[in-house]
Wavefront OBJ file of the C-alpha trace (Angstrom):
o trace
v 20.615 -10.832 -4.835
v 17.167 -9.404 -4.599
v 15.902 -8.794 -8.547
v 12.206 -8.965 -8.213
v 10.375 -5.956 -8.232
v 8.775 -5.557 -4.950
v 6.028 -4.030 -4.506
v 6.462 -0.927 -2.577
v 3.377 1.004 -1.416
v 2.882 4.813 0.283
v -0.312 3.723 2.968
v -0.343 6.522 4.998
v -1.835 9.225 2.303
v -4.326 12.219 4.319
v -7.775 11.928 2.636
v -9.228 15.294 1.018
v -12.530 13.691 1.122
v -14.271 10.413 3.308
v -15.430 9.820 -0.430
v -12.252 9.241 -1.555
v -11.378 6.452 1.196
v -10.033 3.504 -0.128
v -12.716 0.681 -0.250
v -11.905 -2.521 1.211
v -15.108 -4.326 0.367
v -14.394 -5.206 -2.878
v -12.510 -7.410 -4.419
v -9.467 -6.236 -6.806
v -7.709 -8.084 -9.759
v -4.271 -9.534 -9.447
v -2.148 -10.784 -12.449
v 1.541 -11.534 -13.363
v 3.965 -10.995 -16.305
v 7.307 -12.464 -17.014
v 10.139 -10.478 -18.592
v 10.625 -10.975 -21.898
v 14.223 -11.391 -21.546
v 13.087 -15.480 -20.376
v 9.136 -15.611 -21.230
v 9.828 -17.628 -24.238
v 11.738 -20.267 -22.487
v 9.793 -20.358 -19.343
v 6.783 -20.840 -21.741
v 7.893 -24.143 -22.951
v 7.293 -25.377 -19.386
v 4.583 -23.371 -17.654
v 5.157 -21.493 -14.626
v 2.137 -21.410 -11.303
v 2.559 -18.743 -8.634
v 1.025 -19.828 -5.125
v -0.256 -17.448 -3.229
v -0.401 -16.797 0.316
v -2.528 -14.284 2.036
v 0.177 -12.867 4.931
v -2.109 -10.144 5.875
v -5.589 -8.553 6.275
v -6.131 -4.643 5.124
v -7.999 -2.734 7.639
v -9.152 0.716 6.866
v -7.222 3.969 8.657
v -9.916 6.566 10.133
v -9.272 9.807 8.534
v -6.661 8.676 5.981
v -7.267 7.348 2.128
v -5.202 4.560 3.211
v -5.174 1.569 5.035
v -2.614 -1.037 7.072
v -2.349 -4.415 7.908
v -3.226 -7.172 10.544
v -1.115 -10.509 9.982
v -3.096 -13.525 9.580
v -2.827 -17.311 10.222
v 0.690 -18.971 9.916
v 2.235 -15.406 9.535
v 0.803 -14.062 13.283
v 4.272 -14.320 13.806
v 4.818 -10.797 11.419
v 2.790 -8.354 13.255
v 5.666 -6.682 14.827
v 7.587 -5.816 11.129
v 4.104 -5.594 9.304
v 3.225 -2.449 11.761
v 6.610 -0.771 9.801
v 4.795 -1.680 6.331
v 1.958 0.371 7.363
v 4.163 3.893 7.153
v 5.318 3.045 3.483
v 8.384 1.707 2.019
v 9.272 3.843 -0.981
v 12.616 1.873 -1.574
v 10.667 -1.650 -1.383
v 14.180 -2.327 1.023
v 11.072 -3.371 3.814
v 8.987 -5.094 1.276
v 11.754 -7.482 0.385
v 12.686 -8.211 3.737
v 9.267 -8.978 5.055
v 8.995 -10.943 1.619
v 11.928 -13.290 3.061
v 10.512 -13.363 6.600
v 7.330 -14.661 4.885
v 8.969 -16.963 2.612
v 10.973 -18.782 5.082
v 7.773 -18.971 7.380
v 6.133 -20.932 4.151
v 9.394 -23.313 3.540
v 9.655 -23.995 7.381
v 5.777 -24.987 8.063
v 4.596 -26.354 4.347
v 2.082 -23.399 4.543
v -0.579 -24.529 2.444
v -1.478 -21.818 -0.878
v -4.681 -19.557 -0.521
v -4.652 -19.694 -3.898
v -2.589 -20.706 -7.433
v -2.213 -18.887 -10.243
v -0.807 -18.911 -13.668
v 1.366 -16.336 -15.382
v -1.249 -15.774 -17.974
v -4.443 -15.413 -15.788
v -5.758 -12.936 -13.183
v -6.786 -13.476 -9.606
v -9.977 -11.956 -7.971
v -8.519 -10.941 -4.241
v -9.713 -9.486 -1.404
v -7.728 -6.115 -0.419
v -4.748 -7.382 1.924
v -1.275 -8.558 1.384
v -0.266 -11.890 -0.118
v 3.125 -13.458 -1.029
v 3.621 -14.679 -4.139
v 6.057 -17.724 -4.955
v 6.463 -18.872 -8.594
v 7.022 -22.592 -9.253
v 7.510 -25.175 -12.559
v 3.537 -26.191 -13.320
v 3.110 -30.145 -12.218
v 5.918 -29.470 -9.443
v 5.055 -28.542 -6.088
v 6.463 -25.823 -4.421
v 7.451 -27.323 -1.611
v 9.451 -29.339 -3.911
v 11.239 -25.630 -5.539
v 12.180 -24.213 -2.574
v 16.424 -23.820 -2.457
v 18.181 -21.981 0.246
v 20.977 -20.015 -0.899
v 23.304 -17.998 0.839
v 23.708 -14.204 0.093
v 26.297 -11.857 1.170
v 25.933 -8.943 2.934
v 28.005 -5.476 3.318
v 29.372 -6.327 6.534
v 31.165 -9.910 5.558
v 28.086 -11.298 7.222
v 25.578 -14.158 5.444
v 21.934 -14.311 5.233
v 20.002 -17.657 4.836
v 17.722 -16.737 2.238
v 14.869 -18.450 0.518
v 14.022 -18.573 -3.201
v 11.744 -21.156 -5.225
v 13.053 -22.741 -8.699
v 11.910 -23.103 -11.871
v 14.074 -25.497 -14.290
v 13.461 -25.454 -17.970
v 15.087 -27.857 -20.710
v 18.415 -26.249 -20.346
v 18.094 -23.082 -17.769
v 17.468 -22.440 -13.819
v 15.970 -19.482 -12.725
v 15.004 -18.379 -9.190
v 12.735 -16.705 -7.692
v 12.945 -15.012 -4.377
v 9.551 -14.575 -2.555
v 7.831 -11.381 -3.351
v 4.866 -9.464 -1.449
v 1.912 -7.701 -3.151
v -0.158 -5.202 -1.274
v -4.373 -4.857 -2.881
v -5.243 -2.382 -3.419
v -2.741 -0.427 -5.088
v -1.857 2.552 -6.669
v 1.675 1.550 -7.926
v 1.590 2.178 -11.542
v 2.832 -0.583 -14.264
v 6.224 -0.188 -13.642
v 5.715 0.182 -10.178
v 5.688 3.897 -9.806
v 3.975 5.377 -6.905
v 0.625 7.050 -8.011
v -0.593 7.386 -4.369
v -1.118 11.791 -4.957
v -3.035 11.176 -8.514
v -4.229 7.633 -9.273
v -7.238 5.249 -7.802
v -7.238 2.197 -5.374
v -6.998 -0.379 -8.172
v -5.396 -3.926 -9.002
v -2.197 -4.854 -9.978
v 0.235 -6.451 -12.651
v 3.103 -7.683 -11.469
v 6.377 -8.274 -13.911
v 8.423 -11.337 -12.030
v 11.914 -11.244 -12.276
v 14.286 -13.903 -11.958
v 17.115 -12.931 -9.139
v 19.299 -15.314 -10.564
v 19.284 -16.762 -14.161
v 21.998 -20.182 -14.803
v 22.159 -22.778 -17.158
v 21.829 -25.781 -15.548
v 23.684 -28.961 -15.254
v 23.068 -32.323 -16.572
v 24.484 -35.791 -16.234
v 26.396 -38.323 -18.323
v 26.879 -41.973 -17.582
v 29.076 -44.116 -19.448
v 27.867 -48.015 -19.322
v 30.838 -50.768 -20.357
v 29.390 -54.342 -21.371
v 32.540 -57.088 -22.254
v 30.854 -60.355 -23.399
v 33.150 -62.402 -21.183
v 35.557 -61.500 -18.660
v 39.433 -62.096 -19.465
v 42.922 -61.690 -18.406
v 43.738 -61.777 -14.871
v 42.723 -59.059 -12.033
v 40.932 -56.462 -12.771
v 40.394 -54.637 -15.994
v 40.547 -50.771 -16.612
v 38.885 -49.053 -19.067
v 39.828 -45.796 -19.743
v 37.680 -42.648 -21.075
v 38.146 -38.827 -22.271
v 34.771 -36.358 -22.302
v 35.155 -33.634 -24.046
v 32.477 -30.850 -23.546
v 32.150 -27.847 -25.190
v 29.235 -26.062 -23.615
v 27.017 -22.970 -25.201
v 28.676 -20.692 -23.718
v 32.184 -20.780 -22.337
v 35.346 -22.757 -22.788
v 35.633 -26.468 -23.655
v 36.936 -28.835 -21.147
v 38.020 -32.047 -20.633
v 37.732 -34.650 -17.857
v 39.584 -38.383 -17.591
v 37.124 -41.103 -16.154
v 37.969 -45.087 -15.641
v 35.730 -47.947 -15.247
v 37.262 -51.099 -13.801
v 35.941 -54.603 -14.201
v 36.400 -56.616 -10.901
v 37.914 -60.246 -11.757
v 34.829 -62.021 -13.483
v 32.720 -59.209 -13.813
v 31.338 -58.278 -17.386
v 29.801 -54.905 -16.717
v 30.393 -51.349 -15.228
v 29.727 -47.995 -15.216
v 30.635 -44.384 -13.914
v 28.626 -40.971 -13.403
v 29.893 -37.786 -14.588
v 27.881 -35.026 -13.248
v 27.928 -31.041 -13.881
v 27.827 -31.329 -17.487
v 26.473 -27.771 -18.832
v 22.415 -28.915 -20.444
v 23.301 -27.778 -24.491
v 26.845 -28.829 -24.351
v 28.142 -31.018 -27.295
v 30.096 -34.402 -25.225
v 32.429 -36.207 -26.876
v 33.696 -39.551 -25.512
v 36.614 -41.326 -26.679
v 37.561 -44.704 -25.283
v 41.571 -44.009 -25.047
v 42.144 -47.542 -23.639
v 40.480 -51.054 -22.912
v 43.006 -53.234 -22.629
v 45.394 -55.660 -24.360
v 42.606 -58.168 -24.130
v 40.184 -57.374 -26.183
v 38.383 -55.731 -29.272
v 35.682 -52.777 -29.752
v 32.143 -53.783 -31.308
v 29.933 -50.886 -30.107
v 30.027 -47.823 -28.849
v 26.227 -46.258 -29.934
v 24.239 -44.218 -27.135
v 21.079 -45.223 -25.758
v 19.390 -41.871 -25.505
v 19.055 -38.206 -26.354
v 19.526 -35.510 -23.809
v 16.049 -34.132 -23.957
v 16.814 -31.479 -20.736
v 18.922 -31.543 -17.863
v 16.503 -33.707 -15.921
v 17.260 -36.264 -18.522
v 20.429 -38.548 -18.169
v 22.775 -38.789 -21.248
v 24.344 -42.231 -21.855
v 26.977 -43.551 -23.514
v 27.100 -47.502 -23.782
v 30.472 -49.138 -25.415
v 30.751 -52.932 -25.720
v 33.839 -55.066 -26.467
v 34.829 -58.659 -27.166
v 37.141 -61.042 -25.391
v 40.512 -61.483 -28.102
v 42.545 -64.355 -26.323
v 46.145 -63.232 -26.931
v 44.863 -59.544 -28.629
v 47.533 -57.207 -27.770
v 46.801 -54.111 -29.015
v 44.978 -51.253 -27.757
v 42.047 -49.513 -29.273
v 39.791 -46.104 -29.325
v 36.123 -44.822 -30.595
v 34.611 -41.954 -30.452
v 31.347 -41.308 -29.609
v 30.199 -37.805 -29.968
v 26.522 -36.147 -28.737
v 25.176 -33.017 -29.946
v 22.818 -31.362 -29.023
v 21.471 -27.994 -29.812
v 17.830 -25.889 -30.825
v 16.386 -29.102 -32.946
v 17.253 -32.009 -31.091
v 20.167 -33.710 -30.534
v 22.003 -36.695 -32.537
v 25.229 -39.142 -32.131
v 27.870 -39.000 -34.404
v 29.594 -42.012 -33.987
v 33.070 -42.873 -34.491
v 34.692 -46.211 -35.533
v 37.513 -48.133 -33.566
v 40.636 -48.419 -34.310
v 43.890 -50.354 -33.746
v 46.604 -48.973 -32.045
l 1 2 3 4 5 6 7 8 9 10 11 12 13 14 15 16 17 18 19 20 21 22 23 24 25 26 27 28 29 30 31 32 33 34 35 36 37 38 39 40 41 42 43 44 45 46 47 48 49 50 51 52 53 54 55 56 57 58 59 60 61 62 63 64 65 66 67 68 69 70 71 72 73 74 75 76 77 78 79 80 81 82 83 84 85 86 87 88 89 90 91 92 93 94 95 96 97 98 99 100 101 102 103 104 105 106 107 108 109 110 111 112 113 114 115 116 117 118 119 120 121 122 123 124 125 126 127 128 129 130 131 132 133 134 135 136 137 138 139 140 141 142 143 144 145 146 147 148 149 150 151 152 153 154 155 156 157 158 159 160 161 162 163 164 165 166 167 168 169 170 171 172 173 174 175 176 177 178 179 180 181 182 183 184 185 186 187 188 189 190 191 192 193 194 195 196 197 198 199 200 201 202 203 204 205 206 207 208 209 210 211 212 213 214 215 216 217 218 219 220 221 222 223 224 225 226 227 228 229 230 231 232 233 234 235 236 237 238 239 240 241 242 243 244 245 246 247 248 249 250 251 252 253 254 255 256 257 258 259 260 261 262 263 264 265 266 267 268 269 270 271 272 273 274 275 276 277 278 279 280 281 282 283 284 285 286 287 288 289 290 291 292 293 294 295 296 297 298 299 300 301 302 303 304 305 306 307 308 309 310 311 312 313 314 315 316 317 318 319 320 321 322 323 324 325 326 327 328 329 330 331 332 333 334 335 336 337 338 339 340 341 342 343
């Protein structure tokens, strides 16, 4: 799914005047804008935008317009650049080449020409440059995901898109090209007939917008192990995410003869969700003392635990429960902890 507004240029425009030609000895500004559908919570974490320079303008005799010469690690682009140069008034061209690019940057660690923030303006040289947003203090190298996208024929395409991960949402970004100088206006309107060679703002969108996924681990601590063989320790999680249905999931945790301590990993839990645990069984053999978490889900990044202790009963027969609930929502998150129970 290509969401990003691409920037989609007309070169190729007959000059009325050699005065008018476009000047490529300057240097033209460059800045970026997040919708405001996610600017808020992209805020919280700061997003960078390398930038790679993919191309060098070079001035058309007789036109007001210019084309490009691929540079450096994108040599390799000549051939589809030279189809750039005509225009591309759907940006269908643009966004290709941006992917061509893209992949060239996530196969040979291209290093940036330059980085960027969202809230401050580049001084460029006219050309074209890729832009790839990333989370501030995380490489990009270390945000680039390849998904999969389908195409009209049945057929899939490999395609490249860098990540930014807030407390509770993923977006991505696919790889987006930006021709200076332009005459695109703000919302990327063609001015080519009536406007001048100037800079550009860019408004990033995400192409794909998810909340992402956290994980839970439940820890089990006996103070002495008892019975004979091993000893099962059953557990129901309840979440109920943000958005969506509630569900439920069964997890065990066995104790080894003479072990004392164990734990499982439940993954894909929905960042925002409230969890509830309830420890349905552990065993005939002994009693429930704790069952108080160790942390607070402060993002998705962050595991959530859950520890429960018990004692050793000899000849305790009954069964027991406790629930241990997590919530977490736009203040901070808290336990609410039950009490155990005979059965």
């Amino acid at each position: 799914m290509l969401g990003v507004m691409v920037l989609a240029i007309v070169l190729v425009v007959p000059s009325v005047s050699r005065s008018l030609a476009v000047d490529l000895s300057n240097t033209y500004p460059l800045s970026f804008a997040m919708m405001p559908d996610f600017e808020e919570d992209l805020s919280t974490v700061g997003v960078d935008i390398d930038l790679f320079k993919v191309a060098d303008a070079v001035e058309m005799d007789g036109y007001d317009a210019y084309s490009f010469e691929a540079v450096g690690a994108f040599e390799g682009l000549s051939g589809p650049l030279s189809g750039a140069a005509a225009g591309d008034p759907d940006g269908a061209n643009y966004a290709a080449l941006g992917q061509m690019a893209g992949q060239i940057v996530a196969d040979n660690n291209v290093e940036a020409f330059d980085t960027v923030s969202s809230s401050s303006t580049a001084q460029l040289m006219p050309g074209l440059y890729l832009a790839m947003p990333h989370k501030r203090g995380v490489a990009l190298a270390d945000s680039i995901e390849h998904t999969l996208v389908d195409g009209s024929d049945g057929s899939q395409t490999n395609n490249v898109v860098s990540v930014v991960k807030t407390a509770q949402n993923k977006y991505e970004f696919s790889p987006v090209l930006v021709a200076l100088p332009s005459r695109m206006g703000s919302l990327g309107n063609n001015t080519a007939n009536t406007g001048d060679w100037t800079g550009y703002r860019m408004t990033l969108k995400a192409t794909s917008t998810t909340r992402d996924d956290g994980t839970l681990v439940i820890n089990k601590n006996v103070d002495r192990y008892g019975g004979s063989g091993e000893q099962r320790f059953v557990f129901e999680i309840t979440v109920a995410p943000v958005e969506g249905d509630s569900f439920t999931r069964i997890e065990s945790i066995v104790l080894e003869e003479g072990s004392t301590s164990g734990s499982v990993t439940v993954d894909n839990i929905p960042a925002g969700s409230t969890v509830t645990v309830e420890e349905t069984y552990y065993g005939t053999n002994y009693t429930y003392v704790s069952g108080n978490g160790s942390q607070v889900l402060a993002d998705a990044d962050v595991v959530l635990e859950f520890n429960f202790r018990n004692e050793l009963v000899e000849n305790h027969k009954h069964g027991s429960s406790v629930n241990n609930t997590y919530v977490y929502g736009e203040e901070g998150g808290h336990f609410e902890n039950g009490q155990g129970g005979n059965e």
